[in-house]
N, C-alpha and C positions, 0 to 999 in steps of 0.2 A: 332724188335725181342723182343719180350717178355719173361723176366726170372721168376722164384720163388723166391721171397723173404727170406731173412732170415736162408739160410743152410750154408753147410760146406763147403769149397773151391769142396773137395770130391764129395759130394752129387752134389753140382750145375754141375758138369762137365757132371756127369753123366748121372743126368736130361737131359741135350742139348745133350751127344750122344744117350739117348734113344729115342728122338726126331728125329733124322737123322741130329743135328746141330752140326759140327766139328769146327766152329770158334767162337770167340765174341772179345768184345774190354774192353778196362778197364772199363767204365763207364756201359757196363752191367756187371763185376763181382762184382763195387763195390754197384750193385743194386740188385743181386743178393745172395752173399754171406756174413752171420752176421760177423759185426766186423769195426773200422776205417780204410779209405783208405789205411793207414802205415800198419794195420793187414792182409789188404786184400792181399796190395803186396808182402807180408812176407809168406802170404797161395801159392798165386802163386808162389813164386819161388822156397815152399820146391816142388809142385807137376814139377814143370820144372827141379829139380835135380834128380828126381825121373822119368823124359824123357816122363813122362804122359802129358806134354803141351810142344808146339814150342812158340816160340816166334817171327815170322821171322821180324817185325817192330815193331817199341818200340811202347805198346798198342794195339797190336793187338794179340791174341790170338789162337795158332790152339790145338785140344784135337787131341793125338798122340794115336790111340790104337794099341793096344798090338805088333799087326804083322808087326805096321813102327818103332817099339822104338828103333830097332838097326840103323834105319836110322838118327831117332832122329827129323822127319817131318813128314809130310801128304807128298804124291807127288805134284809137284808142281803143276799137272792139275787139282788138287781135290783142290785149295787153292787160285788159282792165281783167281781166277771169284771172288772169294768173296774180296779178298784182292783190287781186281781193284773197288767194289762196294762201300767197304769200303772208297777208296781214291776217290772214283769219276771221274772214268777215261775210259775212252772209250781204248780199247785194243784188240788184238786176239796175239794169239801163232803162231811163225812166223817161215822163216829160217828150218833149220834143224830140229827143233823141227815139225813144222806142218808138214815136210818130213814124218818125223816118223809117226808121227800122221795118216797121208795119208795109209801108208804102206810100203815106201820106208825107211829101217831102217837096211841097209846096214853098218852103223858103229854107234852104239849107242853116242847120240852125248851128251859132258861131264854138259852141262850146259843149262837149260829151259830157250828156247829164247823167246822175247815178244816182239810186238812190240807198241809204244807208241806215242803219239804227240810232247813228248817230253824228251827225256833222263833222267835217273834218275842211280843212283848207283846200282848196283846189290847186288843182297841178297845174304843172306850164311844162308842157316836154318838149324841144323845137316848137313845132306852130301850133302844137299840139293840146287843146286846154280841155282840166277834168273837172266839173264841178259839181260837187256832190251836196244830196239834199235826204232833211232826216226827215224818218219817219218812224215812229217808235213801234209801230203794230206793223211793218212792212212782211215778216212772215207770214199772213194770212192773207197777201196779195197774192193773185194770179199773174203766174210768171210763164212764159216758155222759157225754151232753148234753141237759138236759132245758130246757125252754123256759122263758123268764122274759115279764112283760113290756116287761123291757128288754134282751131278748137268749138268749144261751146261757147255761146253767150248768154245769160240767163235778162230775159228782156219783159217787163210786164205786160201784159196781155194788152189787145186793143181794150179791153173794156175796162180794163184796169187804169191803161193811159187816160182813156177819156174822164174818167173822174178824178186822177190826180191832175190833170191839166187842167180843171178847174178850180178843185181844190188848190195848186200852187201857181194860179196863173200871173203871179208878181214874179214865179222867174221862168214865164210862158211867155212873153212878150204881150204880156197883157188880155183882157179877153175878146179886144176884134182880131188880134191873130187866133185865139184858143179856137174862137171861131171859126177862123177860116180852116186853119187844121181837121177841126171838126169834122167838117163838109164832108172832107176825105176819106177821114179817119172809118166812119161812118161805115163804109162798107165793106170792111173790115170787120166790125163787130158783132157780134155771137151774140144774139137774144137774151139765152138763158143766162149768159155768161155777164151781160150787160146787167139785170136784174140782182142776179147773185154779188154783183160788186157795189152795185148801190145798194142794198138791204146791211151793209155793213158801213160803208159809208157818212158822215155828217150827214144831216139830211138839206143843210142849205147847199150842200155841194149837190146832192140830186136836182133840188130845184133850179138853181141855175143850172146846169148841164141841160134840163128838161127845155128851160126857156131858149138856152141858142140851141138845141136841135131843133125845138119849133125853127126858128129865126132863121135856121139857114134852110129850111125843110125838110128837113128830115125827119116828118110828123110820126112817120111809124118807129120810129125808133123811143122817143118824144112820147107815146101812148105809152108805152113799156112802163114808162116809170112816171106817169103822171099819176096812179092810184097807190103809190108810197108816200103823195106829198097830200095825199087829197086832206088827209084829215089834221092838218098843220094849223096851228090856231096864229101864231104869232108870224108876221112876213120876216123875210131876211131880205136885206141888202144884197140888190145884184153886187154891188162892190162894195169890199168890207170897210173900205175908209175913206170912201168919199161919203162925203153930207148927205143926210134922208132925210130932212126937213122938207116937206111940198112935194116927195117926190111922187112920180104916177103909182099905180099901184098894179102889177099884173093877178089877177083873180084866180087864173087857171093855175099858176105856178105858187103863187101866192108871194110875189117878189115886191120889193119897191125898188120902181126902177131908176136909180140915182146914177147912173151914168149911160153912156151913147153905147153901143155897137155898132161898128158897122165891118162886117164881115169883107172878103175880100173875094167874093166869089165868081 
């Protein structure tokens, strides 16, 4: 990224939004804007009280215009590509978030999921919150790109969502929303695409996925991957930590069903 040397904390900002550039990091302001490091950071923080810059990691920079300052961020889809470019980090938007993303945005969900190689703290940027979740084999997820308008955003596929939303439905809001989600999700998702992501898959992450798409009806979807699970000798707990002492047993999925769903549909 290339700055102008020599201006005003003001001016340099402005330069990069007239550009289409909403982020930078310390070492371009302090190459960009006149004055010693200690000045520079003194210019940024009066423009960050003034809610015209985020801050969401220490040295890195987003220009806030006008229409997010009450939020006091960029959204986090306009920021997160550049922030992972910044850290060097292979990522897509995951979870409930890529739900949304999809079209399925049945309950707006409170915090921009990501997912990562490897865990990291979640951010607070104004109202703005990130919170990332690992996955160690996430390069062999189906990812798009969907557009921002500050760029690309690399987003896992619907059929990729549906089985990490149940695979991680402890930060899904549990699995009567994963469910309800599901509903949605649903028509959204690519056959082939759906098969190729469960053949890689846990396989108790198939069978429950199998069982709420029964549940919510979404039976053809539901056949797709019922002949992955057929030849399963041991059940799995529809929920990994509640008690399966007594519990029913579904035959088709081959689940013990130790806890309630009730979808939202």
């Amino acid at each position: 990224m290339t700055h102008m040397p020599g201006h005003s904390a003001e001016a340099f900002i402005d330069h990069l939004a007239s550009r289409g550039s909403y982020h930078f990091d310390l070492d371009g302001a302090n190459r960009g804007i006149t004055g010693s490091p200690t000045a520079v950071r003194a210019a940024l923080r009066r423009l960050k009280k003034k809610r015209k810059l985020a801050e969401p990691v220490r040295a890195f920079f987003l220009i806030v215009p006008p229409e997010y300052r009450s939020v006091g961020c960029l959204p986090a889809e306009q920021f997160i590509p550049h922030l992972m470019e910044h850290w060097g980090l292979t990522y897509y938007a995951a979870l409930l978030s890529a739900a949304e993303l999809h079209g399925a945005a049945h309950q707006r969900p409170q915090v921009f999921q990501v997912m990562l190689k490897q865990n990291r703290r979640s951010i607070l940027c104004g109202d703005v919150r990130v919170e990332f979740t690992a996955r160690y084999d996430l390069e062999d997820t189906g990812v798009v790109q969907l557009t921002t308008p500050r760029g690309y955003l690399r987003v896992s596929t619907p059929a990729a969502t549906a089985l990490e939303l149940i695979g991680y439905y402890d930060r899904s809001g549990g699995l009567s929303n994963v469910a309800t989600v599901l509903a949605e999700l649903c028509e959204f998702i690519d056959p082939p695409a759906l098969i190729e992501e469960a053949r890689r898959s846990p396989l108790a992450w198939v069978q429950r996925l199998g069982y709420l798409l029964e549940l919510g009806g979404n039976t053809d979807h539901a056949d797709l991957l019922q002949p992955l699970v057929k030849d399963v000798i041991h059940p799995a707990p529809l929920m990994r930590t509640a008690r399966r002492s007594g519990a029913p047993r579904d035959t088709r999925w081959n689940l013990l069903l130790n806890d309630v769903v009730e979808p939202d549909l």
